[in-house]
Every structure is written in structure tokens, then in C-alpha cells.
C-alpha positions in Angstrom: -13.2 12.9 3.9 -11.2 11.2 1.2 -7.4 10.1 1.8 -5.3 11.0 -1.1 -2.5 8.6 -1.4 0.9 10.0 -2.5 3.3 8.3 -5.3 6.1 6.9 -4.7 5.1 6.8 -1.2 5.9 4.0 2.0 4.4 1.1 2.6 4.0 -2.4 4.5 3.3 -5.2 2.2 1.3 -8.3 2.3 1.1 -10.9 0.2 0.2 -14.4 1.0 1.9 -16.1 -2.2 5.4 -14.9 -1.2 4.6 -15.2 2.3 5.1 -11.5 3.1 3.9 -10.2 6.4 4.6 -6.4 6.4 7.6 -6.1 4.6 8.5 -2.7 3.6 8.6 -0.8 0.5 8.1 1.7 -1.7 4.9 2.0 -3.8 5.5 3.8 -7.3 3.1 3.2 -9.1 -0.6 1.5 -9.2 -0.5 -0.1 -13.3 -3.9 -0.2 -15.7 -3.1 -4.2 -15.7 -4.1 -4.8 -12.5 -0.4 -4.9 -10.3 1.1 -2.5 -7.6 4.7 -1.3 -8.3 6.8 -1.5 -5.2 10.1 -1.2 -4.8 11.7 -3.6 -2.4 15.3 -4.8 -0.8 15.7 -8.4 -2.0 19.0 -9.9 -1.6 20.8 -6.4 -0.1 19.4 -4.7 -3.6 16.4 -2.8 -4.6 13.7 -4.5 -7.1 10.6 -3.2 -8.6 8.2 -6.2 -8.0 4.8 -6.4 -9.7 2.1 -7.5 -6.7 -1.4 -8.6 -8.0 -3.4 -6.1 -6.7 -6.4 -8.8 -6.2 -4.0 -10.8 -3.7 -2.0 -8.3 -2.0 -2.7 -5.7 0.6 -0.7 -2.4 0.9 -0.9 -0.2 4.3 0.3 3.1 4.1 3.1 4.0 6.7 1.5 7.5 7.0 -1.1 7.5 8.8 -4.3 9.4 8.1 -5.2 12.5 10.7 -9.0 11.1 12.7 -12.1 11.4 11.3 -14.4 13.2 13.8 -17.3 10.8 15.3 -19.7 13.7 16.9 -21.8 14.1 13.8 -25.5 13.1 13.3 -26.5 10.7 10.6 -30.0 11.2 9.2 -31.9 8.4 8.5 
């Protein structure tokens, strides 16, 4: 199963460097250079930020349905 991830879309953000533990946002876009595009309140006003994506980490506020665990795995 693969989990197809829907743009613009929800999401908590972390990021270490702005000392962001779970804010929320909106992610609209993932860029060729490397960032995620959220959209966040800052100041009472929305911002699109640029996040690094090798130092930030992005959890989806939908949650993905369970993957079944009664399968066999041949070895």
C-alpha cells in the first residue's frame, strides 16, 4: 500500500531551527530545490514559508486507514 499525499493539504510542522514543535499549516507545494511550501499564521497573517526539507519534518493531519498485519512474509 502506498499513501498518496494530497496538495495543498494539513499539516503539523517541525523544525528544529525555528523551534517549531507541531505548529500547523498548510503544505502547498513540495519545490525541485529542495523546500516544503507551507502556509502558516505568523503574526495574526498567513505566510508561505520555505522549510528545508533535510531539516524539517511534516505529519499529515489525515491519517492513513491500517495496514492489515495477518499476512505471511516469505522468506
Amino acid at each position: 500500500m502506498v499513501a498518496r499525499m494530497e496538495i495543498p493539504s494539513k499539516v503539523s510542522v517541525f523544525n528544529r531551527t525555528l523551534e517549531m514543535k507541531g505548529k500547523p499549516g498548510t503544505l502547498v507545494a513540495i519545490n525541485d530545490d529542495g523546500f516544503y511550501e507551507i502556509v502558516l499564521e505568523v503574526q495574526a497573517r498567513n505566510h508561505v514559508v520555505l522549510f528545508p526539507i533535510a531539516e524539517t519534518v511534516v505529519i499529515f493531519n489525515e491519517a492513513v486507514p491500517a495496514v492489515p498485519t495477518d499476512f505471511e512474509v516469505e522468506r
